[in-house]
C-alpha positions as CSV (number, residue, x, y, z in Angstrom):
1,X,0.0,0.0,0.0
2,X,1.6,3.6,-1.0
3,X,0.6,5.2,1.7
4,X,2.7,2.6,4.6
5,X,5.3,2.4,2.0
6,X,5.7,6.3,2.0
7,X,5.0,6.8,5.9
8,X,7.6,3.3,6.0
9,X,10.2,5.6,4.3
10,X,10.0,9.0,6.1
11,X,10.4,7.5,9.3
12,X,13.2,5.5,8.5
13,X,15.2,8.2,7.1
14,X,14.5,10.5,10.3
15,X,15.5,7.5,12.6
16,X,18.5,6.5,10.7
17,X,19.6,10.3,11.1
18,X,19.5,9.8,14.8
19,X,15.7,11.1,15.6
20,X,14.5,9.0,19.0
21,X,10.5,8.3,18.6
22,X,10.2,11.2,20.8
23,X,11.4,13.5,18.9
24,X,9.9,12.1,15.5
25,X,6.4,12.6,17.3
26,X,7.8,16.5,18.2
27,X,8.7,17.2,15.4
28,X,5.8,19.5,13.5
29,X,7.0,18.2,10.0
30,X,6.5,14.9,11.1
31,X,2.8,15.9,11.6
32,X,2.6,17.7,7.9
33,X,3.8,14.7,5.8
34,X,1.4,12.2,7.9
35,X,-1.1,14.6,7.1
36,X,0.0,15.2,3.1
37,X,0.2,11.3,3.0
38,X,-3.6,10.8,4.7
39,X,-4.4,13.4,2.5
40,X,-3.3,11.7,-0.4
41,X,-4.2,8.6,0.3
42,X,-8.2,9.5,0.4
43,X,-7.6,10.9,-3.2
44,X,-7.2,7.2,-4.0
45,X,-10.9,6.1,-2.6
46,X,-14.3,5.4,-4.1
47,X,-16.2,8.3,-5.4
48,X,-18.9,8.1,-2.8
49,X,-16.5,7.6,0.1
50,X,-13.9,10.0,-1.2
51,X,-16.0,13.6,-0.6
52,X,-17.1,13.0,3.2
53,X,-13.1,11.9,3.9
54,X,-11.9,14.6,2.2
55,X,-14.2,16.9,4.0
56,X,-13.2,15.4,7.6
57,X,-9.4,16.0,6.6
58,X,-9.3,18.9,5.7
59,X,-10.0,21.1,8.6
60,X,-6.9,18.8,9.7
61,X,-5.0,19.9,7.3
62,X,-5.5,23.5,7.5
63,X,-4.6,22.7,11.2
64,X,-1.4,21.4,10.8
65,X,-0.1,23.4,7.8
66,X,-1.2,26.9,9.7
67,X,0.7,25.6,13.4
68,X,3.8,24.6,10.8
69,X,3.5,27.1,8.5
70,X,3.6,24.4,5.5
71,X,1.5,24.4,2.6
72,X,1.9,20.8,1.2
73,X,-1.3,20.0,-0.8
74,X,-2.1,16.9,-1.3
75,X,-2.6,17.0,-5.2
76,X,1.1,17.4,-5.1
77,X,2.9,14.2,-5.9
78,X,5.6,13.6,-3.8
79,X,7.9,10.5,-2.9
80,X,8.5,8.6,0.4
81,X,11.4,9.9,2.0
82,X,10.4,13.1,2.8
83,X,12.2,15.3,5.7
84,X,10.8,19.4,5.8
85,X,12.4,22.2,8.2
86,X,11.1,22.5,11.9
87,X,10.8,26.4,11.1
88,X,8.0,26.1,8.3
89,X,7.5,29.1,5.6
90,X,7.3,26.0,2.8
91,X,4.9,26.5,0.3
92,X,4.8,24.0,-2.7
93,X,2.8,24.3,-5.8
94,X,-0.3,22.0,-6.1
95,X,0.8,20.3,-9.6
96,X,4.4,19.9,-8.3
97,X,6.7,16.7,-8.2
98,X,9.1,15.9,-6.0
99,X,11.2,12.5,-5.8
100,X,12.3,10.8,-2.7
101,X,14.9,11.3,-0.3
102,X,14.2,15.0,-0.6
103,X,15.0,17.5,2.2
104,X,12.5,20.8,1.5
105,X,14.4,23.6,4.6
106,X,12.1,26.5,6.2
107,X,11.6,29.0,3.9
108,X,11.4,27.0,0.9
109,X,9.2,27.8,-2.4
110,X,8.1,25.3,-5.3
111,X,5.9,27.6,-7.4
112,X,4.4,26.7,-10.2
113,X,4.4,29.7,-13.2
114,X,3.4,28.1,-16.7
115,X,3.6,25.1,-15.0
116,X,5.1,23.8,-11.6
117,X,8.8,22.2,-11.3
118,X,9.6,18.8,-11.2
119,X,12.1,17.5,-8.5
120,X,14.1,14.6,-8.7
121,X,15.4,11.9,-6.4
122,X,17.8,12.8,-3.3
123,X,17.1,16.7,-4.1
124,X,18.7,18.7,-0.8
125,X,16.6,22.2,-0.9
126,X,18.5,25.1,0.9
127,X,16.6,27.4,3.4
128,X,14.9,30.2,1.3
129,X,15.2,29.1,-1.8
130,X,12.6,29.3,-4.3
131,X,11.9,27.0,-7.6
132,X,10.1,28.7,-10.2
133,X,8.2,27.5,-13.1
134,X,8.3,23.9,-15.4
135,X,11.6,23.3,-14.6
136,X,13.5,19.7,-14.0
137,X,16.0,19.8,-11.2
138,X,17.9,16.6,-11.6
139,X,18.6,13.4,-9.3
140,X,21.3,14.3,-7.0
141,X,21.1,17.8,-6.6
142,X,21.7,20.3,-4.4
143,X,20.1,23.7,-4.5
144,X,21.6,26.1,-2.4
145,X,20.1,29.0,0.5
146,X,17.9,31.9,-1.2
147,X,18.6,30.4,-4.7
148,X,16.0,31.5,-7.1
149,X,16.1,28.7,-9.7
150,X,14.3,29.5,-13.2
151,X,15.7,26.5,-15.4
152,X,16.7,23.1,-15.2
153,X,19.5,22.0,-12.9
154,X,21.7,18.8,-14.3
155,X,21.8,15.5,-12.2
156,X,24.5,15.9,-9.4
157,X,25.9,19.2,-9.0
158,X,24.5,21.8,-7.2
159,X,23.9,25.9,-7.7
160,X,23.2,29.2,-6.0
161,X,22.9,32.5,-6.5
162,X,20.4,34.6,-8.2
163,X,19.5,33.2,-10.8
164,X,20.8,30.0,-9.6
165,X,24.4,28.9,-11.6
166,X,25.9,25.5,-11.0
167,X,29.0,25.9,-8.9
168,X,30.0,22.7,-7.6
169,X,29.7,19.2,-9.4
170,X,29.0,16.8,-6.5
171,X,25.6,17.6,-5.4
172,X,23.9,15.6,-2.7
173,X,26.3,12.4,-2.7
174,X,27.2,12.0,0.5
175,X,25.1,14.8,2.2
176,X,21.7,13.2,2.6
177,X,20.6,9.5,4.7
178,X,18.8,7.8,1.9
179,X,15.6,5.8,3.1
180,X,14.8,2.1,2.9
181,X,12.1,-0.2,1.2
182,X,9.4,-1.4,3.8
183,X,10.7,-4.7,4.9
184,X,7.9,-7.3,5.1
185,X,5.2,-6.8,8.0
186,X,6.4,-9.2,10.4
187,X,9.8,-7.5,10.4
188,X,8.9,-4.1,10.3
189,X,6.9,-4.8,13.6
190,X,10.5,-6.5,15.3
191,X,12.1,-3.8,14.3
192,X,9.9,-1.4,16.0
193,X,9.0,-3.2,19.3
194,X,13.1,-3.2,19.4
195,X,13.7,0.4,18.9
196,X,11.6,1.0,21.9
197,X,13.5,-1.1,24.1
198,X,17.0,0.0,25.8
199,X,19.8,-0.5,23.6
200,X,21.8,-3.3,25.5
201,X,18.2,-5.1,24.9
202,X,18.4,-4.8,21.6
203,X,21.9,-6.0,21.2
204,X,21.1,-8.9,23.2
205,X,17.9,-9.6,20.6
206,X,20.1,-9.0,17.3
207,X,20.3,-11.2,14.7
């Protein structure tokens, strides 16, 4: 199902950066992308089911995306993986796509102007910077703080400035935790029970 796979993948990638459950249930973005993903996720039902749930989620969404200042609709298409800033200011355009493994930091714009931007996989957005129009930035890619990006960024480098220039030729490698596939059910529920016990526990129950 998408929607565990996707939820599967976030949480991974903020636990294998070092986020405890505690501070994954803090976290305000945590709260946006479960809510972007529920949100999604109703898009997918019957007709006659689909209005009511759409109706009882969206006074939920409005909830969460005002306390977080995040405006992530849900007619956005976006891959599991995602991690958002803690500060908010994100705005991202309703026909936008964005891969996975992406990092979106506060202040961070995905407008759409004669059409909306497409993002690629492992794509690390700076704080302030804003993506503008039907432009494809590349798998890999880096885009630097305040960088006002009009066209297409290549695969694996990254750029800044205003208008955005390419000025390095690594890009993300390196720089972003990647997330995992869901692992079947029965594992993924070990794995959890085990993360909640103390760690010489869980060395003790390791495989």
């Amino acid at each position: 199902m998408e929607l565990i796979d996707h939820l599967w993948r976030d949480i991974d990638r903020l636990a294998r950066a070092g986020a405890r459950p505690l501070d994954v249930l803090a976290d305000p973005g945590t709260w946006v992308v479960f809510t972007y993903r529920l949100g999604r996720a109703l898009r997918q039902l019957p007709r006659l089911l689909r209005l009511p749930a759409r109706c009882a989620h969206k006074p939920f969404e409005l909830a969460i995306g005002t306390l977080a200042r995040v405006a992530l609709p849900p007619s956005a298409e976006v891959g599991g993986g995602l991690r958002v800033g803690r500060v908010g200011g994100i705005r991202v355009a309703p026909d936008a796509y964005i891969g996975r493994d992406c990092d979106l930091a506060e202040g961070v714009t995905i407008a759409a102007a004669g059409g909306a931007p497409w993002i690629g996989d492992r794509v690390q957005i700076g704080p302030g910077a804003r993506l503008i129009g039907p432009i494809r930035v590349g798998n890999d890619a880096v885009i630097g703080p305040n960088a006002v990006v009009e066209s297409d960024v290549p695969d694996g480098t990254t750029v800044a400035g205003v208008p955005a220039r390419v000025v390095h030729g690594t890009g993300s490698r390196g720089l972003l935790v990647p997330g995992r596939k869901r692992p079947p059910l029965l594992d993924a529920l070990r794995g959890m029970v085990r993360g909640l016990l103390p760690r010489p526990t869980q060395l003790l129950l390791r495989d």
